[in-house]
MINU-803571 format. One line per 8 residues: for each residue x, y, z of N, C-alpha, C, O. Coordinates in nm, 3 decimals, padded with zeros to 5 digits. Example, Ala and Ser with C-alpha at 12.3 -4.5 7.8 and 13.67 -1.06 7.14 Angstrom:
<recs>
01.319,-00.569,00.780,01.230,-00.450,00.780,01.320,-00.330,00.780,01.424,-00.332,00.846 ~ 01.285,-00.225,00.708,01.367,-00.106,00.714,01.290,00.003,00.787,01.341,00.114,00.804
</recs>
This chain:
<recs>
08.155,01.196,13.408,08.194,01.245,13.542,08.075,01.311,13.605,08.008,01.389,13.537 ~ 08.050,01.291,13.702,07.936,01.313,13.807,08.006,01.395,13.902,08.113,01.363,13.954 ~ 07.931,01.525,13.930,07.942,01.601,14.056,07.830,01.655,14.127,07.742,01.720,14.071 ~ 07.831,01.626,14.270,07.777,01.681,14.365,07.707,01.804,14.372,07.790,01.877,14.425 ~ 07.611,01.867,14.352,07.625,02.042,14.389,07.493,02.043,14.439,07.417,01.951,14.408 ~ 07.454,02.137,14.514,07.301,02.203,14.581,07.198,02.026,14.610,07.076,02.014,14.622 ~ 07.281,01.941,14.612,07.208,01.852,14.683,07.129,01.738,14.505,07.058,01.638,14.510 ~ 07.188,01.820,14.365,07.169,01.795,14.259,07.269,01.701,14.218,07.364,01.673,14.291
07.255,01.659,14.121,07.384,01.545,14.064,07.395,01.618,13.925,07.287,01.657,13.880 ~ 07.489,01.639,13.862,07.519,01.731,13.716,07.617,01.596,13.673,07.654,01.499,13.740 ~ 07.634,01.625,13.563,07.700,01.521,13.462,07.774,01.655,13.390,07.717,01.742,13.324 ~ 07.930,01.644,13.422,07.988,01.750,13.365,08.115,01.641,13.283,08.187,01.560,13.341 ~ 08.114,01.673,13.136,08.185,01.617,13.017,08.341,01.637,13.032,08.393,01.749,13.034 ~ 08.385,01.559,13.040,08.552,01.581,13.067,08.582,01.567,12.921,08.555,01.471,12.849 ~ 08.641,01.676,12.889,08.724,01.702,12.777,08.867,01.639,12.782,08.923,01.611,12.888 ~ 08.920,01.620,12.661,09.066,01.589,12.640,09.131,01.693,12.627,09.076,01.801,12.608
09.254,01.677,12.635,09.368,01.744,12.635,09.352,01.787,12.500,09.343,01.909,12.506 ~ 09.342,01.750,12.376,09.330,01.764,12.273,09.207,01.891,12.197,09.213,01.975,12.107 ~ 09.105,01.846,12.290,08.987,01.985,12.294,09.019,02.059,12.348,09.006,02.166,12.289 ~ 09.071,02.069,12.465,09.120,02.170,12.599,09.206,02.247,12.508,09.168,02.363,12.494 ~ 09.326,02.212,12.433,09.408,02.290,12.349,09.343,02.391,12.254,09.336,02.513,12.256 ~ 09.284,02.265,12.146,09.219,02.356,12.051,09.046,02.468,12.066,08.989,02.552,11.996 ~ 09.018,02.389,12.221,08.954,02.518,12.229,09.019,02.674,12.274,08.980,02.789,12.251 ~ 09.134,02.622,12.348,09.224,02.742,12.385,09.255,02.832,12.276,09.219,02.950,12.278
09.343,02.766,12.153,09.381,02.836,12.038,09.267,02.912,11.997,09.274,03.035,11.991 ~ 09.100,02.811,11.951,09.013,02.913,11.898,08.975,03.054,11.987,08.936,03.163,11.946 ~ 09.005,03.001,12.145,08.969,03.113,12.194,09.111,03.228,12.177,09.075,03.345,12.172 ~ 09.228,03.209,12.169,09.325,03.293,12.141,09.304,03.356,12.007,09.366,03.461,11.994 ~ 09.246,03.326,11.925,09.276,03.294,11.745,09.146,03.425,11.734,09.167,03.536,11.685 ~ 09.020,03.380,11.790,08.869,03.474,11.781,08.894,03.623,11.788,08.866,03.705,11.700 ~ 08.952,03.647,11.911,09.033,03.804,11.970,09.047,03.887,11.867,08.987,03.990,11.837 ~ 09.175,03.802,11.795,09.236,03.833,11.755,09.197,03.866,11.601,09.236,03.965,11.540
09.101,03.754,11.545,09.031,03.791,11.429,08.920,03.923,11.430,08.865,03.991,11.344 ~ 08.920,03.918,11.549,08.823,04.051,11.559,08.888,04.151,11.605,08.846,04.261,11.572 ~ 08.984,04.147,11.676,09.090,04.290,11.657,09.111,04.302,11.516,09.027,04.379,11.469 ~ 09.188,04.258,11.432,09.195,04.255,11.299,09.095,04.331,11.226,09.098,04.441,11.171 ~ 08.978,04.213,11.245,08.839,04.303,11.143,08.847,04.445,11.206,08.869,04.537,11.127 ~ 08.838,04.462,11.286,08.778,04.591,11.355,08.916,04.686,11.307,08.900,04.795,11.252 ~ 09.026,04.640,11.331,09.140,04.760,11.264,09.103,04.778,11.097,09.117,04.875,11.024 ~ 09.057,04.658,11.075,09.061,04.712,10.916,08.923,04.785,10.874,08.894,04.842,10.769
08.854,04.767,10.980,08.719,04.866,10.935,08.760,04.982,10.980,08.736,05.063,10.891 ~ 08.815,05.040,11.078,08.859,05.150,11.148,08.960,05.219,11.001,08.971,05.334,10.956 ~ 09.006,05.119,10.971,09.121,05.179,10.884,09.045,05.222,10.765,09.055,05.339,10.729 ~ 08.966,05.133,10.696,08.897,05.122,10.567,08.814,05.249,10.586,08.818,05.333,10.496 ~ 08.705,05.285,10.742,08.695,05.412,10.743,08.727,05.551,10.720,08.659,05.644,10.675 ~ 08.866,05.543,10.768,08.905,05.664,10.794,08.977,05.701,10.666,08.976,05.819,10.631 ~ 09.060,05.581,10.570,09.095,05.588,10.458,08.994,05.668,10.359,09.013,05.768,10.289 ~ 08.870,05.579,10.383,08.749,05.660,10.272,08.764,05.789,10.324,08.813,05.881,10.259
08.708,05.803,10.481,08.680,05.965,10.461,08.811,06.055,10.453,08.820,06.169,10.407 ~ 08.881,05.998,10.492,09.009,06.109,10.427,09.005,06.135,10.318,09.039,06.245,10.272 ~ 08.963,06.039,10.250,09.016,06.036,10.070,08.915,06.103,10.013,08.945,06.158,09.907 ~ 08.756,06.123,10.066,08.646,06.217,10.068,08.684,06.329,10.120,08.630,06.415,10.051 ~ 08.744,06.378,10.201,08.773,06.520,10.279,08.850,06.567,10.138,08.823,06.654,10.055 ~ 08.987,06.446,10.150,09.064,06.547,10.008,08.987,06.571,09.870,08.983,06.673,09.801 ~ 08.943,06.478,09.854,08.843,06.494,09.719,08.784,06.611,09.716,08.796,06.693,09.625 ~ 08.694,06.628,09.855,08.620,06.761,09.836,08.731,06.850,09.857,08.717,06.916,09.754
08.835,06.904,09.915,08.898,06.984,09.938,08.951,07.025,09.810,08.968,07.144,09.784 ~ 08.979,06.922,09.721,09.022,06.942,09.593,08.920,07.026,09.480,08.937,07.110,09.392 ~ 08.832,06.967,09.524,08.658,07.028,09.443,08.648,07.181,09.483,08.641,07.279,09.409 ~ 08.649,07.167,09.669,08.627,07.315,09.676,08.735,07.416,09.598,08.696,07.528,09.565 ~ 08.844,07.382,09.575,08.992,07.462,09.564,08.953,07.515,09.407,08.957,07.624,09.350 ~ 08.917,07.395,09.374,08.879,07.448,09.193,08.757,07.504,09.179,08.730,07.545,09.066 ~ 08.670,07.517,09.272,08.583,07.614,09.230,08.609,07.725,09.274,08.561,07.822,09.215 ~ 08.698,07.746,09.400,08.717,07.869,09.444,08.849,07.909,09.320,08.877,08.029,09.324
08.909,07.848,09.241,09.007,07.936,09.147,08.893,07.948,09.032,08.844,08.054,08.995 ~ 08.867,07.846,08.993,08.712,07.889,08.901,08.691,08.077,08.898,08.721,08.177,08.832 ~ 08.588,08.019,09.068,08.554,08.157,09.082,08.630,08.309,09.091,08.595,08.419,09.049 ~ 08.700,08.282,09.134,08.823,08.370,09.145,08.899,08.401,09.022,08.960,08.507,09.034 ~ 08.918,08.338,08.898,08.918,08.359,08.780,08.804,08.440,08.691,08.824,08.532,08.612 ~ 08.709,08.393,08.719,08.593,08.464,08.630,08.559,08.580,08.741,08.461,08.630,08.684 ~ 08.569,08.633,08.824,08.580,08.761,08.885,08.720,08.833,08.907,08.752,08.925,08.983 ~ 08.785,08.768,08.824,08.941,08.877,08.840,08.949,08.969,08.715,09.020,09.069,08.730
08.871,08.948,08.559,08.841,09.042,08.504,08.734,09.164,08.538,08.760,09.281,08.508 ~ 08.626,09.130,08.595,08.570,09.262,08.673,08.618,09.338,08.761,08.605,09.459,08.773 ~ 08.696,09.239,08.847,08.799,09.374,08.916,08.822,09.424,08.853,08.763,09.520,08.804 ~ 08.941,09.367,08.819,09.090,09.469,08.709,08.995,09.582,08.636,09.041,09.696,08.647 ~ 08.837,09.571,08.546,08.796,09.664,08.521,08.766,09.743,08.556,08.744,09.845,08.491 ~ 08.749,09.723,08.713,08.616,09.821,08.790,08.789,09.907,08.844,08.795,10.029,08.828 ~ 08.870,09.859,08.883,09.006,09.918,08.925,09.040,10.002,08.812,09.073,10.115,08.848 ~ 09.042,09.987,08.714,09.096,10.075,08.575,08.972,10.158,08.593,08.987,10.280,08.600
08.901,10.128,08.598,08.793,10.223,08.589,08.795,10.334,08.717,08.736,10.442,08.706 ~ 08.842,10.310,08.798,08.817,10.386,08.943,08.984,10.494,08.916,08.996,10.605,08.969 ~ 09.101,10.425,08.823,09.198,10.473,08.786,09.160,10.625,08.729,09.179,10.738,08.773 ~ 09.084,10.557,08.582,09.061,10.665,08.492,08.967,10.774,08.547,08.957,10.889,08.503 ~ 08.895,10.715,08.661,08.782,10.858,08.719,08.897,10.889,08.827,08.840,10.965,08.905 ~ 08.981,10.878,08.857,09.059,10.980,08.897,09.142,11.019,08.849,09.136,11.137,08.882 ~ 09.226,11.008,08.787,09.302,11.046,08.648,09.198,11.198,08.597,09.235,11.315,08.595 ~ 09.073,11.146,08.564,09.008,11.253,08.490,08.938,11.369,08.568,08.890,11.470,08.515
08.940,11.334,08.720,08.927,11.438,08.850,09.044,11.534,08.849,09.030,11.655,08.834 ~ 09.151,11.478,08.864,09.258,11.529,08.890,09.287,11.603,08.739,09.355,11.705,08.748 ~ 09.242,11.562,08.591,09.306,11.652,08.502,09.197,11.781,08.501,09.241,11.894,08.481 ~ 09.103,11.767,08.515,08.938,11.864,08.520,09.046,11.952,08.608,09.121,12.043,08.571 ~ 09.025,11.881,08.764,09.095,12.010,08.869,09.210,12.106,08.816,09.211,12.226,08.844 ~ 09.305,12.047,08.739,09.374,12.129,08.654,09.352,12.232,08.594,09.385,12.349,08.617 ~ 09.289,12.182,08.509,09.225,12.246,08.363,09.134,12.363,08.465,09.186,12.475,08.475 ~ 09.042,12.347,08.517,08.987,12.454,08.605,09.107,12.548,08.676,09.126,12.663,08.637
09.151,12.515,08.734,09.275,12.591,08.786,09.302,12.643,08.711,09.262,12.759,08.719 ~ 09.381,12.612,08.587,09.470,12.677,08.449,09.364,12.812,08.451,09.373,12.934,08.464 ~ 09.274,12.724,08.431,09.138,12.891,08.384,09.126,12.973,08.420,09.126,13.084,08.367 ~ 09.105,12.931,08.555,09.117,13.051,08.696,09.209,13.155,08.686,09.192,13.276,08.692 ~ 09.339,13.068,08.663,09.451,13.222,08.662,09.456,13.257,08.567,09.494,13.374,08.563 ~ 09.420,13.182,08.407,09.426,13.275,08.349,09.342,13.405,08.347,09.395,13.509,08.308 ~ 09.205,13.402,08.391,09.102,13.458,08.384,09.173,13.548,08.500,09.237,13.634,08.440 ~ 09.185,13.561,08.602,09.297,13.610,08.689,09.426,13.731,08.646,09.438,13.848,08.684
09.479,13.682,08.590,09.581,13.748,08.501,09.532,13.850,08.410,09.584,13.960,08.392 ~ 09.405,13.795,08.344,09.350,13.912,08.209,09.286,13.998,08.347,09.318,14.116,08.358 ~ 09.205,13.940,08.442,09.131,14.095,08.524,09.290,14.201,08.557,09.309,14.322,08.540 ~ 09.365,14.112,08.600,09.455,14.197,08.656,09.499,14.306,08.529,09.483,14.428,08.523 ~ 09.538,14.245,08.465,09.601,14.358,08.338,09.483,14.421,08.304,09.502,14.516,08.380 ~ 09.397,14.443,08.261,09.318,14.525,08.226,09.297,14.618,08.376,09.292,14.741,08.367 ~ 09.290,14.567,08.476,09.250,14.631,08.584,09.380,14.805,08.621,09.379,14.927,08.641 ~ 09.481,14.671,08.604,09.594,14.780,08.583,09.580,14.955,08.516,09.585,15.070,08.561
09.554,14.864,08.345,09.505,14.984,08.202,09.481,15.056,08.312,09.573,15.116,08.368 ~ 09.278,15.063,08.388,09.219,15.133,08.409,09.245,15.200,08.512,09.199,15.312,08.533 ~ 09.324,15.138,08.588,09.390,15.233,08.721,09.471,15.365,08.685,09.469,15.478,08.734 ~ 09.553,15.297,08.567,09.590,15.416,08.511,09.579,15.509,08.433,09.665,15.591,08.401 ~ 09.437,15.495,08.387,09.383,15.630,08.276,09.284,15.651,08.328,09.236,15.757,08.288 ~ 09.234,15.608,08.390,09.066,15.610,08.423,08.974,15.684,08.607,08.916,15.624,08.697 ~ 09.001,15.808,08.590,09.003,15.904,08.690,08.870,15.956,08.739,08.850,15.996,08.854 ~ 08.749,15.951,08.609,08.629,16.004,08.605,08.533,15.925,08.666,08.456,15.959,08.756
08.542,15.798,08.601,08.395,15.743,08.604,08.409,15.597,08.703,08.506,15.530,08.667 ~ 08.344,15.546,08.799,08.341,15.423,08.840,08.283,15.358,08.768,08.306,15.246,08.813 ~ 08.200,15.342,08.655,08.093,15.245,08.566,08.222,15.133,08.526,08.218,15.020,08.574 ~ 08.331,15.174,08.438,08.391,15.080,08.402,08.438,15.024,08.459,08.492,14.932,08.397 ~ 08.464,15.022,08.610,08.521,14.883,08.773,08.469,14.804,08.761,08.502,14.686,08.750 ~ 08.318,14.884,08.763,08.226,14.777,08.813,08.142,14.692,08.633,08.077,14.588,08.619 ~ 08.170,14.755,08.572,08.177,14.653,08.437,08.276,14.551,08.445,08.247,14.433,08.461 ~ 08.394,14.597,08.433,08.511,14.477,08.461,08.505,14.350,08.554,08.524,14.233,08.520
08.469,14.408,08.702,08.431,14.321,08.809,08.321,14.229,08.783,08.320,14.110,08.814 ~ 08.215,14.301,08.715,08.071,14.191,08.643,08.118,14.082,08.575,08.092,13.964,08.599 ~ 08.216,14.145,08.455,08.270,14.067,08.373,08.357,13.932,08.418,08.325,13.825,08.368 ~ 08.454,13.937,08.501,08.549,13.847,08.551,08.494,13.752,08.717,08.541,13.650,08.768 ~ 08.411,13.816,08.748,08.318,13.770,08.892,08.218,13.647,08.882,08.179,13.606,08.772 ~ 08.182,13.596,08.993,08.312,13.528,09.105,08.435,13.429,08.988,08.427,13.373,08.879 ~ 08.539,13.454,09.090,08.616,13.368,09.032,08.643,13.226,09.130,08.648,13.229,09.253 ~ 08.656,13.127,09.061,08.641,12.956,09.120,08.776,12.878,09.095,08.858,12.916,09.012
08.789,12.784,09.161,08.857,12.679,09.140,09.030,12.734,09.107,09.107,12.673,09.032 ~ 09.054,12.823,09.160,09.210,12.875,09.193,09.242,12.926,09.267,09.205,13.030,09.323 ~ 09.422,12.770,09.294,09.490,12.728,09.388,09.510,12.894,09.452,09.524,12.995,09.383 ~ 09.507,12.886,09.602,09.540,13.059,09.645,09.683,13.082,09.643,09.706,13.203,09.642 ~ 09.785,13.012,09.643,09.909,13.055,09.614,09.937,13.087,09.464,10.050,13.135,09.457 ~ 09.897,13.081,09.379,09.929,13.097,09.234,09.833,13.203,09.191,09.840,13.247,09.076 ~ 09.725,13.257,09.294,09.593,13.390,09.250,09.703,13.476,09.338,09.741,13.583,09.291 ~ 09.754,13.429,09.468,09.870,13.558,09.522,09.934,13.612,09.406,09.899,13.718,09.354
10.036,13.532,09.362,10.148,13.548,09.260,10.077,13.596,09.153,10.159,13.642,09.074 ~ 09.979,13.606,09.118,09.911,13.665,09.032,09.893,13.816,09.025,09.912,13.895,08.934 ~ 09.851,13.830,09.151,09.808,13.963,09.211,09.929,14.072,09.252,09.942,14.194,09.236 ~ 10.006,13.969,09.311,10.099,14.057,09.321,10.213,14.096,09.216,10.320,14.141,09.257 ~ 10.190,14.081,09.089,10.237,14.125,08.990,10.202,14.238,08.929,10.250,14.269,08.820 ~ 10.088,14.335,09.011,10.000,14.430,08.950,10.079,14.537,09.027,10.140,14.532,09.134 ~ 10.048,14.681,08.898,10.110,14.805,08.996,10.074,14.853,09.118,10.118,14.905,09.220 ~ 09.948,14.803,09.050,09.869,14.895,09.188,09.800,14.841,09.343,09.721,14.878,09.430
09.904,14.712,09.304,09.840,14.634,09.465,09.903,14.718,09.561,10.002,14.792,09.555 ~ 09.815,14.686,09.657,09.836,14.764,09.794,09.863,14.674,09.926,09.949,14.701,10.010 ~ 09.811,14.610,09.927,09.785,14.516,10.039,09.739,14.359,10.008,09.688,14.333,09.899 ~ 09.758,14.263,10.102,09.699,14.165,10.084,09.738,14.049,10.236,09.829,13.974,10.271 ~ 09.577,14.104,10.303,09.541,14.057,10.443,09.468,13.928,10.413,09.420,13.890,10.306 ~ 09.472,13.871,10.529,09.418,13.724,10.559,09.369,13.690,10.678,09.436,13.688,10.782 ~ 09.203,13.649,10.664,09.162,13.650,10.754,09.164,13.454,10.847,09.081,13.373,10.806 ~ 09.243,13.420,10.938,09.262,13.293,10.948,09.088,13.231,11.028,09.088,13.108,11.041
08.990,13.282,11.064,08.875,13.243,11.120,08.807,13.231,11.037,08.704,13.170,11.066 ~ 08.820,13.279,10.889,08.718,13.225,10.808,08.797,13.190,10.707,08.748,13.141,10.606 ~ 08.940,13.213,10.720,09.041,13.132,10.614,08.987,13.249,10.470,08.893,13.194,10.411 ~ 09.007,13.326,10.434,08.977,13.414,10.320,09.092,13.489,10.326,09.167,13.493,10.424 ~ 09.114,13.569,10.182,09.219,13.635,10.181,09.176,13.791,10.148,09.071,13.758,10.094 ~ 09.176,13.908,10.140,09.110,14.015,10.144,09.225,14.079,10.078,09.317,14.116,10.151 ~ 09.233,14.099,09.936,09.304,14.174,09.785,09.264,14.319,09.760,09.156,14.365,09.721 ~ 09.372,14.377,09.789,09.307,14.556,09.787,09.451,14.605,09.666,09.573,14.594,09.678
09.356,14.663,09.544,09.405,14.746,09.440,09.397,14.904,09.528,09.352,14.922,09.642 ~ 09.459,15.011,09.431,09.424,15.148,09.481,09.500,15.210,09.349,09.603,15.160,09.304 ~ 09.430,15.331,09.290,09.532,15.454,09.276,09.498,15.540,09.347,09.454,15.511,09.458 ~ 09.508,15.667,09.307,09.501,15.779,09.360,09.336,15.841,09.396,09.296,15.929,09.472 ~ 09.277,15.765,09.317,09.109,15.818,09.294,09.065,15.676,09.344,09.011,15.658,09.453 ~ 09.095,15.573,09.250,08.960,15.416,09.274,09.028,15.367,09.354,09.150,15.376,09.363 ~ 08.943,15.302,09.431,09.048,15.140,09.492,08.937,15.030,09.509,08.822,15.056,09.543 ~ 08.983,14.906,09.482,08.926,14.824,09.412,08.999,14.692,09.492,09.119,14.663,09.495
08.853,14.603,09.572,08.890,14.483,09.645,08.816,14.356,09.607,08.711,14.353,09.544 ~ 08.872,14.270,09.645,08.798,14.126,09.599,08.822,14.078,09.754,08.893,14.136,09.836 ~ 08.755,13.973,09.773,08.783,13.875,09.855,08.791,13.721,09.845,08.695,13.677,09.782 ~ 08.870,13.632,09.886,08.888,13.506,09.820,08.898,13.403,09.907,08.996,13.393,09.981 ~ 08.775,13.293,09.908,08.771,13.201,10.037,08.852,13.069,09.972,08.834,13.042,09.853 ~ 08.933,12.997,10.047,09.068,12.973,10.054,08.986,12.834,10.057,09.002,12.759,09.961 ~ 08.909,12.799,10.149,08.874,12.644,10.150,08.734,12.597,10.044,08.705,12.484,10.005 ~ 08.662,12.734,10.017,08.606,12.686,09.943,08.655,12.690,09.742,08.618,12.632,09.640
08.735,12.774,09.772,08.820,12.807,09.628,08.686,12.938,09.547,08.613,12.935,09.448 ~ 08.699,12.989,09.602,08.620,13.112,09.563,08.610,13.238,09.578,08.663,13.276,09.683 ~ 08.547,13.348,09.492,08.613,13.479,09.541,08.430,13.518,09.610,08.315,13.490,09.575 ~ 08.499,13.597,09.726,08.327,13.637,09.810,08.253,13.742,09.737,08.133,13.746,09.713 ~ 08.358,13.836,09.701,08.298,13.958,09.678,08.396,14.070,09.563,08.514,14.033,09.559 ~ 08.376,14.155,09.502,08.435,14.251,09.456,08.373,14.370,09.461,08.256,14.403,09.439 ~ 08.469,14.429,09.494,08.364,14.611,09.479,08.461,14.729,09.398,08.566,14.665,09.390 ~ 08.487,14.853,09.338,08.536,14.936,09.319,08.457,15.099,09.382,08.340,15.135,09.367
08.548,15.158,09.439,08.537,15.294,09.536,08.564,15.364,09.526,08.685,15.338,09.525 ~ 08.557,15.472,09.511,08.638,15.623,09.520,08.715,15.586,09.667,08.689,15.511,09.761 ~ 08.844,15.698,09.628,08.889,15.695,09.729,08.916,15.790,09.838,08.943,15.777,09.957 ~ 08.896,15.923,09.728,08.848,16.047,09.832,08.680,16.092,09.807,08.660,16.208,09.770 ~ 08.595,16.027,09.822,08.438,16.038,09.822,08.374,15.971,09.936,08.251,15.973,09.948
</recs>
């Protein structure tokens, strides 16, 4: 078949019905083989890396229990350990306390004795006071109750601006004070005085 064009003569091949078809199908059929390939590479992709994401996800998980295993005995120790140093803060603070009043209790009773026999001389106050001075590490409600078990207390003022408590003994001749700072757990001062001199 011969056609006309731009003044040219072309020789264009007339196909059969039979090519015309089966080139149609290959061209329907091609598409379609390559949609195909291409879904199954798309698929075959994403399959691997999923199956790589979980893999590693699985990898990371066991090293993080791994790790998390072989550092759960140093906790638990360093925790027992942080237990027992307070455990052993808190029994010390005790045990200091206990001391305090007892040491507390013996000034008081002896202090007492001397209030009541002892008329002449100030040397032995201020021996006693050497002896039992400063006193530390006792609670101020349990050095009150202490104090105020003595004959010869007199008073017992509190100063709230510097938080201290100011303990006044007396008989008839000595009188005899301490002072006791409340936040730092300590006594400031002691003195013994005449009381008509």
């Amino acid at each position: 078949m011969w056609q006309q064009r731009g003044g040219t003569a072309q020789k264009i091949p007339k196909l059969s019905a039979i090519n015309n078809r089966e080139l149609h199908e290959k061209h329907l059929r091609e598409p379609d083989d390559r949609r195909a390939f291409y879904f199954w590479w798309r698929f075959d992709r994403r399959f691997r890396r999923r199956f790589s994401m979980v893999q590693m996800t699985k990898i990371s998980m066991e090293k993080m229990r791994a790790s998390t295993g072989r550092q759960r005995r140093p906790r638990h120790v360093a925790a027992a350990g942080v237990i027992f140093l307070c455990l052993a803060v808190v029994s010390s603070a005790r045990a200091d306390s206990t001391s305090c009043l007892a040491k507390v209790t013996s000034y008081v009773t002896e202090l007492d004795q001397l209030l009541s026999k002892e008329r002449n001389w100030i040397t032995p106050y201020d021996d006693l006071n050497e002896r039992y001075f400063p006193l530390r590490d006792c609670e101020a409600d349990a050095l009150l109750d202490v104090v105020r078990g003595s004959s010869f207390i007199r008073s017992i003022s509190y100063a709230s601006r510097v938080k201290e408590y100011y303990i006044h003994f007396s008989s008839d001749e000595v009188s005899v004070r301490f002072g006791y700072l409340v936040s730092e757990k300590k006594s400031n001062f002691a003195s013994a005085t005449w009381v008509h001199k």
